[in-house]
C-alpha angles and dihedrals in degrees: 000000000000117000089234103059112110121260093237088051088063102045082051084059097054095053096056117084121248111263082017112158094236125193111195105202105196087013096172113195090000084254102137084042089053089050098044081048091063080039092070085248120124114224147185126207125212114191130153103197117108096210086040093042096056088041089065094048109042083053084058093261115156090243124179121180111219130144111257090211100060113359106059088096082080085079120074126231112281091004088144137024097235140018116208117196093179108182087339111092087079094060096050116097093233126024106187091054095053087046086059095054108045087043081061087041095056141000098226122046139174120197124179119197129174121250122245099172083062109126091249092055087046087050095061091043091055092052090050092255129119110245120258108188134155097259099035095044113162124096106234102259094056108035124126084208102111089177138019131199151179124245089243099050084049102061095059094051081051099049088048089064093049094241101145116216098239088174134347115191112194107215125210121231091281093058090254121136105266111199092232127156120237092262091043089046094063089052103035110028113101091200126341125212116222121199103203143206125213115219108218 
């Protein structure tokens, strides 16, 4: 396992059965994919990203370039064991629509988001600044983030499209598992991580 790869990655990667089918929706460089690979699962990569896109591939990634907001319909019903949205849920135009979709895709799904209800996020509010966190970079005028939201505004979105919260997994800043309740989650957890089951 390579020293760069981020913490939450890992823990990702810990939560997906092995031979598991994977499809890796915003899959970057293709790096979890690499790691689930050496894992026994079979994956495919989507990525849109020219730069990232050509980063999977050319580190032997099944890699496919479509468009999350109107092209997931390419893909049949249970065509894979598990959809992973990991930090890409926040950049689609609209949310709900691509949770549908990936719930029909798959039966089991994890998806991670950042927090912007964290302390450090309410901070800068409080002091009339947009909050800049590590987890949550980009200045406002040149963010890739379209929607933010709070832990606890995520989970119901969640529950009305029947998608049960097997597990959720709050994160600290440096992408670690933090023990958190659910109220302290909302306040203290940097990111969380929700594995996901799809009610058919």
């Amino acid at each position: 396992m390579s020293d760069t790869l981020r913490p939450d990655l890992e823990l990702i990667a810990q939560l997906i059965p092995q031979d598991s089918r994977v499809l890796d929706l915003g899959c970057g460089d293709g790096e979890l994919l690499r790691l689930l690979i050496r894992k026994g699962c079979t994956g495919t990569g989507v990525e849109i990203e020219p730069t990232q896109l050509v980063a999977a591939l050319r580190a032997g990634v099944d890699v496919i370039d479509l468009d999350l907001n109107s092209q997931l319909d390419e893909f049949a019903d249970d065509s894979y064991d598990v959809v992973i949205l990991s930090r890409t849920l926040q950049n689609v135009q609209k949310p709900r629509d691509v949770l549908e979709q990936i719930s029909r895709i798959a039966v089991h799904c994890v998806v991670s988001m950042p927090n912007f209800a964290h302390w450090s996020s309410r901070a800068r509010l409080v002091s009339g600044r947009m909050p800049i966190t590590k987890d949550l970079p980009y200045p406002w005028y040149d963010t890739p983030n379209l929607h933010y939201t709070s832990l606890k505004d995520l989970e119901p979105l969640f529950r009305s499209l029947g998608l049960r919260i097997d597990r959720c997994i709050p994160l600290n800043a440096r992408g670690e598992a933090h023990i958190l309740g659910n109220v302290a989650s909302n306040m203290f957890a940097s990111s969380a991580v929700y594995l996901l089951h799809a009610s058919r």
